[in-house]
PyMOL Python script that loads the backbone (N, CA, C, O; Angstrom):
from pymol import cmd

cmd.read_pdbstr("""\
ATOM      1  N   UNK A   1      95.665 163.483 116.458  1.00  0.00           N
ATOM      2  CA  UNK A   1      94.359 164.111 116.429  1.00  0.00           C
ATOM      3  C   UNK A   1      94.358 165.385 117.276  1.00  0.00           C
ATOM      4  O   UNK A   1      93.910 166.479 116.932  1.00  0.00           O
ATOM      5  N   UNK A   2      94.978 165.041 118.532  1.00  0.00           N
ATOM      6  CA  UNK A   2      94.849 166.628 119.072  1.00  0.00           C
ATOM      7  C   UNK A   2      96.298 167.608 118.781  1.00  0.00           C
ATOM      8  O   UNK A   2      96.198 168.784 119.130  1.00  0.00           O
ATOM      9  N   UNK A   3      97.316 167.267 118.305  1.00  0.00           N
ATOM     10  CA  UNK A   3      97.454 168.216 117.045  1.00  0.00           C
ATOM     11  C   UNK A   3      96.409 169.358 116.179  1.00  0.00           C
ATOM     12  O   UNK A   3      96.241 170.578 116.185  1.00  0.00           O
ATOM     13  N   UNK A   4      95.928 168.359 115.566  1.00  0.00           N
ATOM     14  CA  UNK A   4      95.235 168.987 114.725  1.00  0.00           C
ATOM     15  C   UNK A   4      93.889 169.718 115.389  1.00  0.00           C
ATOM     16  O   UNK A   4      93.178 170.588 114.885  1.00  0.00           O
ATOM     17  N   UNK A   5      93.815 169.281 116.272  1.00  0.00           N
ATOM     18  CA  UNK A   5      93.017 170.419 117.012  1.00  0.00           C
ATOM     19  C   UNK A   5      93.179 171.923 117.379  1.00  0.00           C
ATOM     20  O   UNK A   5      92.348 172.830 117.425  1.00  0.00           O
ATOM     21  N   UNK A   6      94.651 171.892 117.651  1.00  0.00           N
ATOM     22  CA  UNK A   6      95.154 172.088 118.543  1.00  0.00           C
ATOM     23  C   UNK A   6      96.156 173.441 117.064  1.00  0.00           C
ATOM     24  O   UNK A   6      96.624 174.525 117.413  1.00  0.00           O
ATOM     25  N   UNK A   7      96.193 173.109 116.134  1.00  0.00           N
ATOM     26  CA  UNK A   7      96.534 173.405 115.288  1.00  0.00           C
ATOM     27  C   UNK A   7      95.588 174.672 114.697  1.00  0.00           C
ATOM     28  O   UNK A   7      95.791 175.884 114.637  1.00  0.00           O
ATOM     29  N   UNK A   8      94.680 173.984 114.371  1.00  0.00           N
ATOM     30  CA  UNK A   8      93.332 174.538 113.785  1.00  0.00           C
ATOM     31  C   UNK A   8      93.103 175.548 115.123  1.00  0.00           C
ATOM     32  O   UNK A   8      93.321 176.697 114.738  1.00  0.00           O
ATOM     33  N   UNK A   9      92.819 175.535 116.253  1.00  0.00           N
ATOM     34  CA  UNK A   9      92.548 176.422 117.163  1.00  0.00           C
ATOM     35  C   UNK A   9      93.211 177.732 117.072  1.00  0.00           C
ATOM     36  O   UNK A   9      92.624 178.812 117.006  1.00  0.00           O
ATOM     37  N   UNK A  10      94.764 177.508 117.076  1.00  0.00           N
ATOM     38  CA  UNK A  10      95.729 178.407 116.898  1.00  0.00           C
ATOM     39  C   UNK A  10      95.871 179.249 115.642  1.00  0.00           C
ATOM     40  O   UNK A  10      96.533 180.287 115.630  1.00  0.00           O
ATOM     41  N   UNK A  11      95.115 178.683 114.400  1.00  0.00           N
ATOM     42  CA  UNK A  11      94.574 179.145 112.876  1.00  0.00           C
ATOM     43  C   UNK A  11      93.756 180.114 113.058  1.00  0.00           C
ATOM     44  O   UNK A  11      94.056 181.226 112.623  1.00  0.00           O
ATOM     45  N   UNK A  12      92.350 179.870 113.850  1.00  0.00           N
ATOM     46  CA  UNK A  12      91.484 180.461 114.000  1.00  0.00           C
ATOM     47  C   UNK A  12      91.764 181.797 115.078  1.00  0.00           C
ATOM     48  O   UNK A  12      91.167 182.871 115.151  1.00  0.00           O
ATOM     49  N   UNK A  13      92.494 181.462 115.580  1.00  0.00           N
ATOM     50  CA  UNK A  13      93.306 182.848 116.730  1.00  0.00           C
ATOM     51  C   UNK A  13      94.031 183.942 115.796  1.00  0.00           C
ATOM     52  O   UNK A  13      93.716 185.132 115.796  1.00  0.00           O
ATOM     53  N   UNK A  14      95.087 183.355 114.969  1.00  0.00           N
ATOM     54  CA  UNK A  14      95.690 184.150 114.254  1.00  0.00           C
ATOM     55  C   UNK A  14      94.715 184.829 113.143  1.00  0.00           C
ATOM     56  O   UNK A  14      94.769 186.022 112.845  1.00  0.00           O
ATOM     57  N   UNK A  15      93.928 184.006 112.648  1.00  0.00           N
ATOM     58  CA  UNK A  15      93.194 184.895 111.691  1.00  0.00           C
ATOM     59  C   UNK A  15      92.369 185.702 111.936  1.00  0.00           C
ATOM     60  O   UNK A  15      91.981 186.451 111.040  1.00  0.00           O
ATOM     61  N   UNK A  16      91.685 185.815 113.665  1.00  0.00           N
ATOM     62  CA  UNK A  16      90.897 187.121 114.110  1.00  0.00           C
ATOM     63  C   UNK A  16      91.927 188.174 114.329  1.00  0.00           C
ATOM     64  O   UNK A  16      91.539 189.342 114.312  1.00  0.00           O
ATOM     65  N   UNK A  17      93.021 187.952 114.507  1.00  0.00           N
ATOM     66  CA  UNK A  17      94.282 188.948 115.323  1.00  0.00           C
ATOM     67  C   UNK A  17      94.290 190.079 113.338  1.00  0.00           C
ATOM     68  O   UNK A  17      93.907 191.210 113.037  1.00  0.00           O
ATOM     69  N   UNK A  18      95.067 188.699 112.369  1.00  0.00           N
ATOM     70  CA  UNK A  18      94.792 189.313 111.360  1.00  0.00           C
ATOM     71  C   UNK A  18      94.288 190.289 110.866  1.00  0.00           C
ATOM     72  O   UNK A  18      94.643 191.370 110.397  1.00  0.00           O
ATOM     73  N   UNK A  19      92.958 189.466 111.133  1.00  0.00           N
ATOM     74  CA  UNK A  19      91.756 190.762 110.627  1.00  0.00           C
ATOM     75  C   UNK A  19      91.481 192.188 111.417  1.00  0.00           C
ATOM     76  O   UNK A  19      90.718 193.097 111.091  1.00  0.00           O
ATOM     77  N   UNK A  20      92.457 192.071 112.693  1.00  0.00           N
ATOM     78  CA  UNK A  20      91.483 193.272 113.250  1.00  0.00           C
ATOM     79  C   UNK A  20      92.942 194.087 112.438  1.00  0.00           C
ATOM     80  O   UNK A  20      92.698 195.172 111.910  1.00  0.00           O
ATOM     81  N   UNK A  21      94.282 193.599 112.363  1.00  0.00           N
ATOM     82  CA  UNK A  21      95.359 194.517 111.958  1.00  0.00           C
ATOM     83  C   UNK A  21      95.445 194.991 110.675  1.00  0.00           C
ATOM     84  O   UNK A  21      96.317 195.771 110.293  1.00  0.00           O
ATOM     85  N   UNK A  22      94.413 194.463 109.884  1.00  0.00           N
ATOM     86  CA  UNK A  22      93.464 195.207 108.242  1.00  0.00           C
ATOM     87  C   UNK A  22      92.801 196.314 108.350  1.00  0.00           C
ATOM     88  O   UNK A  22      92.475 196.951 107.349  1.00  0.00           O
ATOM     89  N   UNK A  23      92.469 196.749 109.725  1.00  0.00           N
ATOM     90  CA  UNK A  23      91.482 197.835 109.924  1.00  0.00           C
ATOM     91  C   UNK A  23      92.629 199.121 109.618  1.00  0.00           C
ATOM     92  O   UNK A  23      93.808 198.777 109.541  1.00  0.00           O
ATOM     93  N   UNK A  24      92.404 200.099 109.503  1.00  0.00           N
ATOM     94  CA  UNK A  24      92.667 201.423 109.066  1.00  0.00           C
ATOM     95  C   UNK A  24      92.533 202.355 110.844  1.00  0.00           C
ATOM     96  O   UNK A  24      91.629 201.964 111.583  1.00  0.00           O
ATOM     97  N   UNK A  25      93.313 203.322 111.268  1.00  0.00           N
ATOM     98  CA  UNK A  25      93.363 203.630 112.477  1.00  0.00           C
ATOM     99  C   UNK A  25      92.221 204.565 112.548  1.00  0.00           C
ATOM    100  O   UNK A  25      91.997 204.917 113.706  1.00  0.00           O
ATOM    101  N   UNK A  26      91.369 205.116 111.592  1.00  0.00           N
ATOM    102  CA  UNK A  26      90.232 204.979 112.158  1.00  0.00           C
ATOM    103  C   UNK A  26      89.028 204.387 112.426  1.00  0.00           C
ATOM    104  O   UNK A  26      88.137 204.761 113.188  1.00  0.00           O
ATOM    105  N   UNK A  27      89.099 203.363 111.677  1.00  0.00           N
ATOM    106  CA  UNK A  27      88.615 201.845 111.706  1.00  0.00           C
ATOM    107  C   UNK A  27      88.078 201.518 112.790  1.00  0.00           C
ATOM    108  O   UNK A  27      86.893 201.264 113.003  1.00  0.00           O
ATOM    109  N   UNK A  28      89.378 201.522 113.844  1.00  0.00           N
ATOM    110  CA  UNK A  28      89.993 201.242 114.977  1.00  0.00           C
ATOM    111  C   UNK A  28      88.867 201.803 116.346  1.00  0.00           C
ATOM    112  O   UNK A  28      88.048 201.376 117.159  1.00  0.00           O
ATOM    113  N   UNK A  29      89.740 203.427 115.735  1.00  0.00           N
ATOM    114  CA  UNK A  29      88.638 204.336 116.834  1.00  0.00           C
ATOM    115  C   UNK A  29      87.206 204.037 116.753  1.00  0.00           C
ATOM    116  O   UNK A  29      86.466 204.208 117.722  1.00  0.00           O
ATOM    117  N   UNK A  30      86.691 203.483 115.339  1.00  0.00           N
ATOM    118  CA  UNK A  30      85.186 203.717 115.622  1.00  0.00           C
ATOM    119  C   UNK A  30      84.848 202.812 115.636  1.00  0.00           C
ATOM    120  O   UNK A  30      83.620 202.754 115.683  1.00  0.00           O
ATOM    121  N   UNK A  31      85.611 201.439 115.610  1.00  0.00           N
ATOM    122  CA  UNK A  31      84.637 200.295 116.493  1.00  0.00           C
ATOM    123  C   UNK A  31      85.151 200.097 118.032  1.00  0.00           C
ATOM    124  O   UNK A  31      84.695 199.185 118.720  1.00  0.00           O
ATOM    125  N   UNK A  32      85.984 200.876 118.452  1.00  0.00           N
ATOM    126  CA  UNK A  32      85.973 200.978 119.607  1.00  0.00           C
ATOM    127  C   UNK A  32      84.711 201.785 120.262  1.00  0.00           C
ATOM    128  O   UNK A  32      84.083 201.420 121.256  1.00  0.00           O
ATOM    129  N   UNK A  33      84.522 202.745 119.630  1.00  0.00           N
ATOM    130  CA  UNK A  33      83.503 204.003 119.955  1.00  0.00           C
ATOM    131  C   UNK A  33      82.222 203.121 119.851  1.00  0.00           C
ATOM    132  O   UNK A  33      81.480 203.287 120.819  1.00  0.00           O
ATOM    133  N   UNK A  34      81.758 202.205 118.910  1.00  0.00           N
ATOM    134  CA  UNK A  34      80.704 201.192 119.135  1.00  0.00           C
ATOM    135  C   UNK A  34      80.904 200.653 120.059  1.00  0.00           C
ATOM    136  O   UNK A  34      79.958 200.584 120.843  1.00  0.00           O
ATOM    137  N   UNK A  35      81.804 200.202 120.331  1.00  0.00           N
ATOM    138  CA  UNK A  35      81.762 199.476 121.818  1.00  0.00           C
ATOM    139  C   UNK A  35      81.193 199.706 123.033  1.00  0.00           C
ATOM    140  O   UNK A  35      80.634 198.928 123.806  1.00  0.00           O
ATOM    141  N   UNK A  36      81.446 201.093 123.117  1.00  0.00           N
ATOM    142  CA  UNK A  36      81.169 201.745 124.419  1.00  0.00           C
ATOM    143  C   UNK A  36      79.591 202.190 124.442  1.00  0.00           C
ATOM    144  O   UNK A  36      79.102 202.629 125.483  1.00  0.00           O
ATOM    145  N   UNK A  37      78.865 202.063 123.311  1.00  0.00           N
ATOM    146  CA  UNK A  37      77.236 202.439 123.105  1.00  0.00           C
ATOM    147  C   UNK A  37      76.909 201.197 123.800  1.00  0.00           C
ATOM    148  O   UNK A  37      77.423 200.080 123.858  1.00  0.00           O
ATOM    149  N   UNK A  38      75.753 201.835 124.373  1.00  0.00           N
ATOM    150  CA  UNK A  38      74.477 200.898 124.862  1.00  0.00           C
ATOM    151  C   UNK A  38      73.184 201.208 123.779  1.00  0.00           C
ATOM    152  O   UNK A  38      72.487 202.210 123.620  1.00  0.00           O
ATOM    153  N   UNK A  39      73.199 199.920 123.137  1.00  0.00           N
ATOM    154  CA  UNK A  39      72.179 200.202 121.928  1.00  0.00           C
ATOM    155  C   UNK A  39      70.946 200.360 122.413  1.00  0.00           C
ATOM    156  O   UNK A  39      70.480 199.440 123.085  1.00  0.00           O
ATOM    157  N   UNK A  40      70.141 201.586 122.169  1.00  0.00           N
ATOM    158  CA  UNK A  40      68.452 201.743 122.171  1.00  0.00           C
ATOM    159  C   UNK A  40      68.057 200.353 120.971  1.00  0.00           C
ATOM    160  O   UNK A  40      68.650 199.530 120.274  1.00  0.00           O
ATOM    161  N   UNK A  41      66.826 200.732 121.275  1.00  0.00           N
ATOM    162  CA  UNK A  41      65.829 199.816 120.006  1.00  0.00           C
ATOM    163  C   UNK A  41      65.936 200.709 118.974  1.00  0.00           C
ATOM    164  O   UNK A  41      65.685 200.069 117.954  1.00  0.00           O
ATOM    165  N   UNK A  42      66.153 201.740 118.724  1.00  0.00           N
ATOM    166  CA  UNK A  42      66.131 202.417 117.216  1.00  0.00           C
ATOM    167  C   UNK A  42      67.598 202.303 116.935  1.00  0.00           C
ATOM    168  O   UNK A  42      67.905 202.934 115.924  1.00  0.00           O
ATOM    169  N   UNK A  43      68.531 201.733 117.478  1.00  0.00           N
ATOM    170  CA  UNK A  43      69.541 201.908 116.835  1.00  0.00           C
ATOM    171  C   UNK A  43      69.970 200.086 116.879  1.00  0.00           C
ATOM    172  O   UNK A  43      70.920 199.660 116.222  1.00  0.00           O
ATOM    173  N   UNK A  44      69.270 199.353 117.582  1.00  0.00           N
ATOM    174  CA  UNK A  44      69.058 198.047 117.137  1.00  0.00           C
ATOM    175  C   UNK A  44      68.443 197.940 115.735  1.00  0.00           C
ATOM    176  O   UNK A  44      69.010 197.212 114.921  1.00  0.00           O
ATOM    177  N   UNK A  45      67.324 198.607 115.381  1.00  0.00           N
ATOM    178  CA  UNK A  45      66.867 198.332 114.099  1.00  0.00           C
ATOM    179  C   UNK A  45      67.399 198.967 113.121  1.00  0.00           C
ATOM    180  O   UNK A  45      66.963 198.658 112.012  1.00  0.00           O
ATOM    181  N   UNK A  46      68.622 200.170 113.184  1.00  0.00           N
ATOM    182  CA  UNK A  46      69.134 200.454 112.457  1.00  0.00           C
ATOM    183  C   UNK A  46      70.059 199.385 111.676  1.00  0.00           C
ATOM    184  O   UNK A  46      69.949 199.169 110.469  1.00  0.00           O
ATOM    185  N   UNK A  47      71.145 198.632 112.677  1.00  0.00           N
ATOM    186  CA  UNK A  47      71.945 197.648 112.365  1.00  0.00           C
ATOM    187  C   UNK A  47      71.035 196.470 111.855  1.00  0.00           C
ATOM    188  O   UNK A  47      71.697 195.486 111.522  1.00  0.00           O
ATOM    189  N   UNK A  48      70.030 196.371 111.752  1.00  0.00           N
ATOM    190  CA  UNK A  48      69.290 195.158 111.172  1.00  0.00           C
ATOM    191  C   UNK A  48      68.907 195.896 109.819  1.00  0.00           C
ATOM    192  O   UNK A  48      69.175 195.341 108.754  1.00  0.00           O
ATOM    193  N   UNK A  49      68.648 196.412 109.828  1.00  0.00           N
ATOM    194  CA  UNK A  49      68.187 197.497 108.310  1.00  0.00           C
ATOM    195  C   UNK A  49      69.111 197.285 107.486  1.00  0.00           C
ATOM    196  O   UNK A  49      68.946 197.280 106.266  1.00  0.00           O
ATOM    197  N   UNK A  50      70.638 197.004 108.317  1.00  0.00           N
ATOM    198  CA  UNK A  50      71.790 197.228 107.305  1.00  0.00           C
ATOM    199  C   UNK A  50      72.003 195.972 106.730  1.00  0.00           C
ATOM    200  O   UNK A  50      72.724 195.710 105.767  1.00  0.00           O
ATOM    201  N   UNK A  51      71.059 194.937 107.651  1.00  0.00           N
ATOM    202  CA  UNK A  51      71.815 193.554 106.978  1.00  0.00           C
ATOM    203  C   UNK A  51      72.752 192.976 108.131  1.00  0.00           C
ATOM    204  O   UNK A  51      73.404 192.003 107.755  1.00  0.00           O
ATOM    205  N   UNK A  52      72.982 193.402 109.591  1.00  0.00           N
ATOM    206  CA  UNK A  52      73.332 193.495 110.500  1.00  0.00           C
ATOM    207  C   UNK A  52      72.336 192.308 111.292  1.00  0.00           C
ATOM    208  O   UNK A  52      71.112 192.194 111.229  1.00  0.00           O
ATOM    209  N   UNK A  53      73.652 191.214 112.300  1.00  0.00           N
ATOM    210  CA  UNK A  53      72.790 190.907 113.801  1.00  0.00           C
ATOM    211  C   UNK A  53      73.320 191.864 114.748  1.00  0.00           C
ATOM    212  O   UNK A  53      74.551 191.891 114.760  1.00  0.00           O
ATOM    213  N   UNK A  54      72.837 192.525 115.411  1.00  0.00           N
ATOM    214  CA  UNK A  54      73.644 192.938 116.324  1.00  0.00           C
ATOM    215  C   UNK A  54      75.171 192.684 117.129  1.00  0.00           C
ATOM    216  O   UNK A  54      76.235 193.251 117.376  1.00  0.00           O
ATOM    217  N   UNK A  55      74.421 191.374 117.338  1.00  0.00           N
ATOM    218  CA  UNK A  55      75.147 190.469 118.444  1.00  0.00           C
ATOM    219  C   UNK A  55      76.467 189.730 117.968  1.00  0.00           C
ATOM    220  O   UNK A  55      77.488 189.407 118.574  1.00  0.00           O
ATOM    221  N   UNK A  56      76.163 189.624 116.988  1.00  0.00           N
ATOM    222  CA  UNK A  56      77.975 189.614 115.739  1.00  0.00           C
ATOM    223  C   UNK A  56      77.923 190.036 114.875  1.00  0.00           C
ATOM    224  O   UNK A  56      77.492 189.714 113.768  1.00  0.00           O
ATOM    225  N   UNK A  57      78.678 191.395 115.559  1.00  0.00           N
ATOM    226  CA  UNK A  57      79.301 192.332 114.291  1.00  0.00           C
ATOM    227  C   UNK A  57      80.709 191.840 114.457  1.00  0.00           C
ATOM    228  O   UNK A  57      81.030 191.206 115.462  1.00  0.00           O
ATOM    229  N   UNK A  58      81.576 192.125 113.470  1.00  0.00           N
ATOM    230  CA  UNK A  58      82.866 192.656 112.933  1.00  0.00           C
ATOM    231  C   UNK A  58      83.334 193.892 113.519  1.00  0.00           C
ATOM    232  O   UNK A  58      82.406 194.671 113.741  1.00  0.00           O
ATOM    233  N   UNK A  59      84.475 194.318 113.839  1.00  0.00           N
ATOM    234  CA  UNK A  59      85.123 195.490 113.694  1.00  0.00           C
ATOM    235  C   UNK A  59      84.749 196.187 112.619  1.00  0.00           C
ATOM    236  O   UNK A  59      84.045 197.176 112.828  1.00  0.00           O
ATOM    237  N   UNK A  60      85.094 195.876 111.329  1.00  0.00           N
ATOM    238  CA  UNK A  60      84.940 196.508 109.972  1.00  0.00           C
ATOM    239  C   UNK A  60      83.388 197.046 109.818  1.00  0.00           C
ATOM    240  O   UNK A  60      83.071 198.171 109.431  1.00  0.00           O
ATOM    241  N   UNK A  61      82.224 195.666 110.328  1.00  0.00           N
ATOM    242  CA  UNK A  61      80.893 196.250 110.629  1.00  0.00           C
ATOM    243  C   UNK A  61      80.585 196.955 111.423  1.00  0.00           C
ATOM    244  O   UNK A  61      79.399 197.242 111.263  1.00  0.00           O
ATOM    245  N   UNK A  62      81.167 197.615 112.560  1.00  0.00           N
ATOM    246  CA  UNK A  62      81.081 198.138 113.494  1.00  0.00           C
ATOM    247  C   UNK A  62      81.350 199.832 112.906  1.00  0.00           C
ATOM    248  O   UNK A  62      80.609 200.813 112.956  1.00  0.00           O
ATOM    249  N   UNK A  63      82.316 199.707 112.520  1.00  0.00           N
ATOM    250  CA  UNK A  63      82.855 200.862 111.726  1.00  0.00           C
ATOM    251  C   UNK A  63      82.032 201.586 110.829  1.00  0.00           C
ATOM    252  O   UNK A  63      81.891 202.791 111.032  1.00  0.00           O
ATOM    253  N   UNK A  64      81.338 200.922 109.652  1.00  0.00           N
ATOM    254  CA  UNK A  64      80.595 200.588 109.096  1.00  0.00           C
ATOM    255  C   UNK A  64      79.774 201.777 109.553  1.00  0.00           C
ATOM    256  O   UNK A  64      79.887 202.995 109.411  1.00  0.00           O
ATOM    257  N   UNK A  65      78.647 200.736 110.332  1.00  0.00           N
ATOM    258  CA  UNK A  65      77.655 201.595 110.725  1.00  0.00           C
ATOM    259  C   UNK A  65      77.926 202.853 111.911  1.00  0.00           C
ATOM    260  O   UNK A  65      76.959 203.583 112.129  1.00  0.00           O
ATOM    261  N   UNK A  66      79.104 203.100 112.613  1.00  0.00           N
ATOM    262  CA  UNK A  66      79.324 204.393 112.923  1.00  0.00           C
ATOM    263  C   UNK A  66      79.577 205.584 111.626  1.00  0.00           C
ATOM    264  O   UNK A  66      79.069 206.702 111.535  1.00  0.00           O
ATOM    265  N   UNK A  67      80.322 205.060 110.906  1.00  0.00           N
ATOM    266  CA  UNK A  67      80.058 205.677 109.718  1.00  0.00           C
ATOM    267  C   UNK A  67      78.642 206.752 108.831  1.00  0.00           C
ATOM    268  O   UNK A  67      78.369 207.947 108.717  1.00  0.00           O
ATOM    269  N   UNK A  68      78.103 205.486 108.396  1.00  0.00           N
ATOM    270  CA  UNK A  68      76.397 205.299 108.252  1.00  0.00           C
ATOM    271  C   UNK A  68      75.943 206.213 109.277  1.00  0.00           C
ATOM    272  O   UNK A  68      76.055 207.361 108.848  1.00  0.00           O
ATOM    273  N   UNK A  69      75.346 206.176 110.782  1.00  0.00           N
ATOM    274  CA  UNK A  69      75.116 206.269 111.472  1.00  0.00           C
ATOM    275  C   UNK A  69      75.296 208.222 111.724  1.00  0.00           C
ATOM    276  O   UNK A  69      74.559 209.145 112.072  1.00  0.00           O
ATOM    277  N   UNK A  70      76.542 208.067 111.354  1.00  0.00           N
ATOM    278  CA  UNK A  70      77.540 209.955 111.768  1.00  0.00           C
ATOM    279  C   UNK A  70      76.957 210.292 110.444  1.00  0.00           C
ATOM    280  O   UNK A  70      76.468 211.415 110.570  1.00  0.00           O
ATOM    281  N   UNK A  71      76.747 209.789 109.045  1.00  0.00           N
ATOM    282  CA  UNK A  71      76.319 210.540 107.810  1.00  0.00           C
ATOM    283  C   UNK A  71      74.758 210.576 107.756  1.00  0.00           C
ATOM    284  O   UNK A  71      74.241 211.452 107.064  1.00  0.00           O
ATOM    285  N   UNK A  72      73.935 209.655 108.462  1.00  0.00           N
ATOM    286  CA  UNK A  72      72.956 210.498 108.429  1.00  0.00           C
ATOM    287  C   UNK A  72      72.348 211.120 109.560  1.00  0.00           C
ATOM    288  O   UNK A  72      71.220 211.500 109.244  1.00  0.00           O
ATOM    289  N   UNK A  73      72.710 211.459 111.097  1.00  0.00           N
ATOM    290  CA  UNK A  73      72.948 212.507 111.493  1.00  0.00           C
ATOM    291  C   UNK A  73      73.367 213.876 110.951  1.00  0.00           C
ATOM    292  O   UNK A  73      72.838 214.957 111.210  1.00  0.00           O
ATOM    293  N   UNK A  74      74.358 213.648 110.192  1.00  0.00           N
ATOM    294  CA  UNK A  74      74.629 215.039 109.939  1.00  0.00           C
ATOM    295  C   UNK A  74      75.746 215.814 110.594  1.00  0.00           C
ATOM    296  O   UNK A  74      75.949 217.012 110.787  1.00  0.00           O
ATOM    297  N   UNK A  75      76.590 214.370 110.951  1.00  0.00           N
ATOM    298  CA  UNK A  75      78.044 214.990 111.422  1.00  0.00           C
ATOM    299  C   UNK A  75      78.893 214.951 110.999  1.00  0.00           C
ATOM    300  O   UNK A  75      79.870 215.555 111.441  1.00  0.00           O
ATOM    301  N   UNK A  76      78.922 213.927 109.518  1.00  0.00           N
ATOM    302  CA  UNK A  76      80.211 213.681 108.979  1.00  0.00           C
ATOM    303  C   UNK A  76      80.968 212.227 109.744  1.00  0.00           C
ATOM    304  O   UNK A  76      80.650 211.244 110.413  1.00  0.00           O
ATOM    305  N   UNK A  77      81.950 212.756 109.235  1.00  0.00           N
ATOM    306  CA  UNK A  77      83.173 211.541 109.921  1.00  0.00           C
ATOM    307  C   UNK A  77      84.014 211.638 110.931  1.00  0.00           C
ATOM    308  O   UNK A  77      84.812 212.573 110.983  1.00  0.00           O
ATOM    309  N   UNK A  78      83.942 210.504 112.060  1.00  0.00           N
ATOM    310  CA  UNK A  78      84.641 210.905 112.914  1.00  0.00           C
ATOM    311  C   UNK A  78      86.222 210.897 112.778  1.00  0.00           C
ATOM    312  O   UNK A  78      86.763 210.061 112.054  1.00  0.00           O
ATOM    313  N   UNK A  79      87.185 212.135 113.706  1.00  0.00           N
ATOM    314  CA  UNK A  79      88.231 211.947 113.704  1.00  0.00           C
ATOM    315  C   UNK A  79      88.805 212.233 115.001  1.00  0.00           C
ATOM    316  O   UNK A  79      90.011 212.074 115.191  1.00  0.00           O
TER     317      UNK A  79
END
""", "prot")
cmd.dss("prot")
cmd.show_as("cartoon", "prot")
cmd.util.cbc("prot")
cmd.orient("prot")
């Protein structure tokens, strides 16, 4: 039994590692660059607008809405 705990734990490790090594290197940069924001309330309700919790995003969602976020500003894409 704790095998299989123990198993399954180590599943669930590898498959977040996985997923972040799917991201694209600018992927990368711009959910890092989310990271470092301290969200206002207008940019809390932005990520809810999207279909977004804040509080668990994804990398890929993270990206996402820096994306979103830089196109309708009016800056384009970051590089």
């Amino acid at each position: 039994m704790k095998k299989i705990v123990v198993l399954c734990i180590i599943l669930a490790i590898l498959a977040a590692g996985c997923a972040t090594l799917a991201l694209s290197p600018e992927e990368r940069i711009l959910a890092r660059e989310f990271n470092k924001l301290a969200l206002n309330p207008d940019e809390v309700n932005f990520i809810r607008s999207c279909g977004f919790n804040e509080k668990h995003l994804t990398a890929r969602q993270k990206a996402y809405l820096m994306r979103e976020g830089n196109a309708l500003a009016g800056y384009g894409s970051v590089r």
